[in-house]
N, C-alpha and C positions, 0 to 999 in steps of 0.2 A: 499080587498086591500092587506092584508097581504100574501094572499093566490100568488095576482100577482108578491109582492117582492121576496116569498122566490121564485119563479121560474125564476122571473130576474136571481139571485142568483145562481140560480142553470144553468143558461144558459152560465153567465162569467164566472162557476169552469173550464170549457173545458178550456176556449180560456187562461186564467194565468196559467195552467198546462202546456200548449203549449208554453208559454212563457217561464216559467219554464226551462221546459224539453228543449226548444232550447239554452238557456245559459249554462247551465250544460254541453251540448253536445258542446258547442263550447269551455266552457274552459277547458274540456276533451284533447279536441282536439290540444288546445294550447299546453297545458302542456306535450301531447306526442309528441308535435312534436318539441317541446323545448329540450324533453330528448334524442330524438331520432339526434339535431343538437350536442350537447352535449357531447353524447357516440360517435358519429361519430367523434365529433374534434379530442375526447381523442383518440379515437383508432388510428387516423391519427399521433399527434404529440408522440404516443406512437410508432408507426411502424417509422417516420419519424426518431426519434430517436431512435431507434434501427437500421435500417440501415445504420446510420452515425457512432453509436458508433461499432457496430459488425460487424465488417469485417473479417472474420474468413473465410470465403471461398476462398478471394484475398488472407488472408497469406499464408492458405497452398495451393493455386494455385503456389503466387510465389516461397515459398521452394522448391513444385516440381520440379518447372520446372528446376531450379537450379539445383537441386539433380541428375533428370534424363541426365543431359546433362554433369554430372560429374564437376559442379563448387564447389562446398559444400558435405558434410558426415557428418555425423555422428553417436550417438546410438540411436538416433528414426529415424533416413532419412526411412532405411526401412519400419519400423511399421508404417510408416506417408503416406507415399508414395506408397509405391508396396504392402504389403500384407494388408494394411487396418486393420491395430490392434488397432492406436492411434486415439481413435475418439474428434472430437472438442464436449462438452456438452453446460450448461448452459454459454450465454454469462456473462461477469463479465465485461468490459471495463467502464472504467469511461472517457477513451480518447480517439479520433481515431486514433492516429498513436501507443497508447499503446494498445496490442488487449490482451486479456484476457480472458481464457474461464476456465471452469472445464470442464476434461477430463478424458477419462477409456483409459486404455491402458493394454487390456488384462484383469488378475483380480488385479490392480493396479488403485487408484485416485488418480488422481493427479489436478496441476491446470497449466494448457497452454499459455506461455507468447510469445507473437511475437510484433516484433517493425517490422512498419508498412510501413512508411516514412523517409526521414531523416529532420531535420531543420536544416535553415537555416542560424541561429541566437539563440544564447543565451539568453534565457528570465531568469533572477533571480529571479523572482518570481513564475515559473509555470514548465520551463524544466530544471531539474534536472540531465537528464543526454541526454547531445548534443550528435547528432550522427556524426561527422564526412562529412565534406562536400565535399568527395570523393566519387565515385561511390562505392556499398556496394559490398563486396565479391573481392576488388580487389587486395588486400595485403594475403600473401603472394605474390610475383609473380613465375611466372615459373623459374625451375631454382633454386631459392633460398634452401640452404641446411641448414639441421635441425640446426647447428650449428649458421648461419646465424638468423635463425626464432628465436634460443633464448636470439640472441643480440637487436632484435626489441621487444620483449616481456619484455625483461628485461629493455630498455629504455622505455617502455611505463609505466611499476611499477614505475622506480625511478623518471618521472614526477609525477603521482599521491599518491605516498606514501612515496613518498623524500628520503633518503639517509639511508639502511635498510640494516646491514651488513647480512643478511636471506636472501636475494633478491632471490640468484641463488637455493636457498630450494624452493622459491616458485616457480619461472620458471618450474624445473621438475617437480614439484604439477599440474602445468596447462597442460604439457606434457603429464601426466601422465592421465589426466582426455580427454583431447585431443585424445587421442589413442581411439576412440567409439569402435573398433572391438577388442581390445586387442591383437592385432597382435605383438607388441609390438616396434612399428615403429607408427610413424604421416604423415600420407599422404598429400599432398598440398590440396585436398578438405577438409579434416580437418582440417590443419591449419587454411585455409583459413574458416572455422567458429569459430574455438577459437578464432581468432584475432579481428572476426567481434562480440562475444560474451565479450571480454574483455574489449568491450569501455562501458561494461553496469556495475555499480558499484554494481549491485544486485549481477548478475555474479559473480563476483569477491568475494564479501563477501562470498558467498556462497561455494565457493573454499577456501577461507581462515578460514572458522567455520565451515566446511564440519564436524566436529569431535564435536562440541559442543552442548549440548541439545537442546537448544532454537531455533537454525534456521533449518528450513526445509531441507531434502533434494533435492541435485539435482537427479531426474532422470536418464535425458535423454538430446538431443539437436537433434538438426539440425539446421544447417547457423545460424542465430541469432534467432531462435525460442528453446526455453528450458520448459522442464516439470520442476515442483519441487512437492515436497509432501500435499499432500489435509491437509488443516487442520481442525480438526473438526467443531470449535464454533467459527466464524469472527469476533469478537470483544470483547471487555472486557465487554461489557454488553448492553443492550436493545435489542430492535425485529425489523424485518424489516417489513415495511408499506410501503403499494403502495403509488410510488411517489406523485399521486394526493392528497394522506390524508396527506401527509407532508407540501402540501403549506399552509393547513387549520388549521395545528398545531403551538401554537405560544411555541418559543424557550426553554421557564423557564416549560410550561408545559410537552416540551417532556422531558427534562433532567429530568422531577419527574418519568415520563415511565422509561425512562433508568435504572432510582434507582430501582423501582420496578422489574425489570428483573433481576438482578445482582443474583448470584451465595450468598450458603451461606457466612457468615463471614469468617470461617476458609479456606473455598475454596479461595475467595476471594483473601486471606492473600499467599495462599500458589502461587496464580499468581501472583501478586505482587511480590513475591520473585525470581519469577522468572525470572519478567522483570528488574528485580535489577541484578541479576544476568548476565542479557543480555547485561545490561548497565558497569559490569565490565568486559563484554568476548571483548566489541569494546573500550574501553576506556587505551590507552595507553598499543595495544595488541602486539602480535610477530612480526608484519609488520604496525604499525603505529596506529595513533588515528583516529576512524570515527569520524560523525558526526551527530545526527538525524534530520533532519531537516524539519521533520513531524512526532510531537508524538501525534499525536491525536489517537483513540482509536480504529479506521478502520485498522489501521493498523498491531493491534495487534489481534494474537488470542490463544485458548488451544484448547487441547484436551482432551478428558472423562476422564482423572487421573488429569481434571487442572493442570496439565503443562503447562505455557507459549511457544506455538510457534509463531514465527513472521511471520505476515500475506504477508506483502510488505516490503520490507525492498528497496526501488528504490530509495527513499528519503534519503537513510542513505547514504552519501557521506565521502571519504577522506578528514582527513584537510587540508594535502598540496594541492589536489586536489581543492576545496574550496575557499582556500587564493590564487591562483593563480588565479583563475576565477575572485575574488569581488578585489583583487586591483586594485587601480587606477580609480573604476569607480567612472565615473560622479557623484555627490548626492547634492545637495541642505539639504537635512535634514537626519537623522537617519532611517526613512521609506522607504528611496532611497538603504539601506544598509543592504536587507534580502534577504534571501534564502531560496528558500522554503516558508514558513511561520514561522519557527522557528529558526534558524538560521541568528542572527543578528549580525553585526560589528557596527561603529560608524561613523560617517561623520566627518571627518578632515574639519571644516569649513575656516581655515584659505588657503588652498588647494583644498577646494570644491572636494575631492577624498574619497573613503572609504575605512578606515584602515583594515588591518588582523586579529587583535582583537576579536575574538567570544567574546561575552557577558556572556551567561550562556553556562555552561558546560552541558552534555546528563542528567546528575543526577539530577539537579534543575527544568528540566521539562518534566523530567520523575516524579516526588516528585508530582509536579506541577495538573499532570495528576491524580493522585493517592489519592492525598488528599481527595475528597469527597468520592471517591470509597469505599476506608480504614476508614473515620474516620465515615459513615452511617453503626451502627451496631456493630461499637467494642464494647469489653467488657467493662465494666467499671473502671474496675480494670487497664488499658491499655489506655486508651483513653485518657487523658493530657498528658502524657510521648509522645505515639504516634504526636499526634498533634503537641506538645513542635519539635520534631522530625522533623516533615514533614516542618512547617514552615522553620526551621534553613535549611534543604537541600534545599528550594525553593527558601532562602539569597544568596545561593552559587552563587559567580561569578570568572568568571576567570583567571579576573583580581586580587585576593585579594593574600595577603603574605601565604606560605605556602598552596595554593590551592587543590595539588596531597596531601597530607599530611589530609587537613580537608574532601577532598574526599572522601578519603579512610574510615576514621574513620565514618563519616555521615553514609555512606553506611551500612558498620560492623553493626552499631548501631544498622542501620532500619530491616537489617535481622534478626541478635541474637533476636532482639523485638517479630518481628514475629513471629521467628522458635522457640520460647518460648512457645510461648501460641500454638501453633497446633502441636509442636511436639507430644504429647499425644495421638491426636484424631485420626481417621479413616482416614480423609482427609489427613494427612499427607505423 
């Protein structure tokens, strides 16, 4: 009897191995073809977005055509256009009508901006800088003489930077950068890209701080497409992660990432001071006060001597510029009354309008920005004075008595602080 059991036994091991063995192979099966729906979505809503945001073949299709039929020039039209020196590289866009690439142009990197579209509407919250609901490239017109071109150049400054006894200095600056071939004359298809390049307040700054450490150089142009200078490291700190691992990261865990990535202490200190520094070259400059009105940390970058360069500067707007945009608008509350994301007024409730009023000044959240940066890893010796510091420049508002005055000093402060303790070191 025992002898019949164990060969029952031995007759069912076939058939639950069989059994076995076909569950294993079906959830084999699931699971790749789970993985295989999965890698497919992603690579779809990955290309899907990338064809929406990199459009880079339609900019420089459209510059061509423009360039080759003589409506626009300038100092990359050739290298863009006819001999193939400026190439489009990695896309960067984070918009579609803002296109964005890293680019070689010869043995030169740089990074490639071209506006896209025009809108059609004002949003204060997201378009920072409207384009003109004219057809593009149409000003100058034929005709018009250079003298002419610097009475329209020059009423378009004193809307956007108000009443600047320098004005006619900066006109010949634009002239002057206008001239792509150095001929020493401004042709009508060159004007007509400085004028379609002057409604972009990147532009602009970048003509007006051409001289100053902190912002990039310009290039190059064609119509409203412009190179500026590659900058090394695109942020003030963290790594970039495939989108997908970012929806699975929760918020307070990547900023502890972000800490972990940051540059030594003294490096640190010494970018810092340079974005201090940035924040006195736009704050009450030779042609008016900016604005930043996106200081988040994308925007900022250095390079291999940690020097602060600015990464985007598209966000940093004129204040009369600004105040003429947000008055009068409709608001219900204080959250009706921003620009950008950083750049806030106040809701007139008794008028339901929003005043001209900025809140905080570029320094308070620029501070604002910095405080964790600065205060993970100073010295000891430094560290409450600092802090003491950071706090008080984060109080600033600009509304308060003697404002330009506690600026001023705040600022002094937070440098001497810094350029203290790393003056010594290597990094310095």
């Amino acid at each position: 009897m025992a002898r019949r059991l164990f060969a029952g036994a031995w007759l069912r091991k076939p058939y639950y191995s069989q059994v076995r063995f076909s569950y294993m192979r079906m959830k084999y099966l699931f699971f790749s073809w789970l993985g295989v729906f999965i890698g497919s979505w992603i690579i779809y809503v990955q290309y899907s977005s990338y064809t929406e945001l990199c459009r880079g073949h339609d900019c420089k299709k459209i510059i061509c055509d423009k360039y080759k039929t003589g409506v626009i020039d300038g100092s990359a039209c050739s290298s863009l256009c006819t001999r193939q020196t400026l190439y489009f590289g990695k896309c960067l866009s984070t918009k579609p009508n803002n296109q964005m690439y890293l680019g070689a142009w010869g043995n030169l990197q740089g990074v490639i901006k071209c506006q896209m579209e025009e809108v059609a509407h004002i949003d204060l919250r997201t378009e920072l800088e409207p384009r003109k609901k004219t057809i593009l490239f149409d000003k100058p017109t034929r005709g018009t003489t250079v003298q002419k071109f610097k009475e329209m150049v020059y009423g378009l400054f004193k809307a956007k930077l108000g009443e600047q006894g320098n004005l006619p200095e900066l006109v010949n600056l634009i002239l002057s950068v206008a001239d792509g071939n150095k001929d020493g004359r401004v042709s009508l298809p060159e004007a007509k890209s400085a004028w379609a390049l002057l409604q972009l307040n990147e532009f602009l700054l970048m003509v007006i701080l051409q001289d100053k450490e902190h912002t990039p150089k310009l290039l190059g142009f064609c119509g409203d497409l412009y190179v500026m200078e590659k900058v090394e490291y695109t942020s003030l700190f963290g790594i970039s992660l495939p989108w997908i691992i970012e929806l699975f990261i929760p918020s307070g865990f990547r900023r502890s990432i972000d800490q972990w990535f940051t540059p030594s202490w003294p490096r640190k200190a010494k970018i810092a001071i340079g974005l201090l520094e940035f924040v006195e070259d736009i704050f009450h400059g030779p042609y008016g006060n900016f604005l930043m009105c996106d200081t988040s940390a994308k925007n900022l970058g250095y390079n291999d001597k940690y020097d602060l360069k600015m990464v985007d500067m598209r966000k940093i707007v004129p204040e009369m510029n600004l105040k003429e945009l947000i008055k009068d608008r409709h608001c219900e509350s204080d959250l009706d009354c921003v620009y950008g994301s950083d750049c806030r007024t106040v809701c007139d409730q008794s008028k339901m309008k929003c005043t001209t009023e900025i809140i905080q000044p570029n320094l308070a959240k620029v501070c604002h920005l910095l405080k964790d940066y600065l205060l993970r890893g100073a010295p000891l010796e430094i560290h409450e004075e600092l802090e003491k510091q950071l706090y008080s420049c984060i109080a600033l508002k600009v509304s308060a008595n003697q404002m330009e005055m506690e600026h001023s000093l705040i600022l002094n402060n937070l440098k001497t602080l810094l350029w203290k303790k790393i003056s010594h070191t290597n990094d310095s």
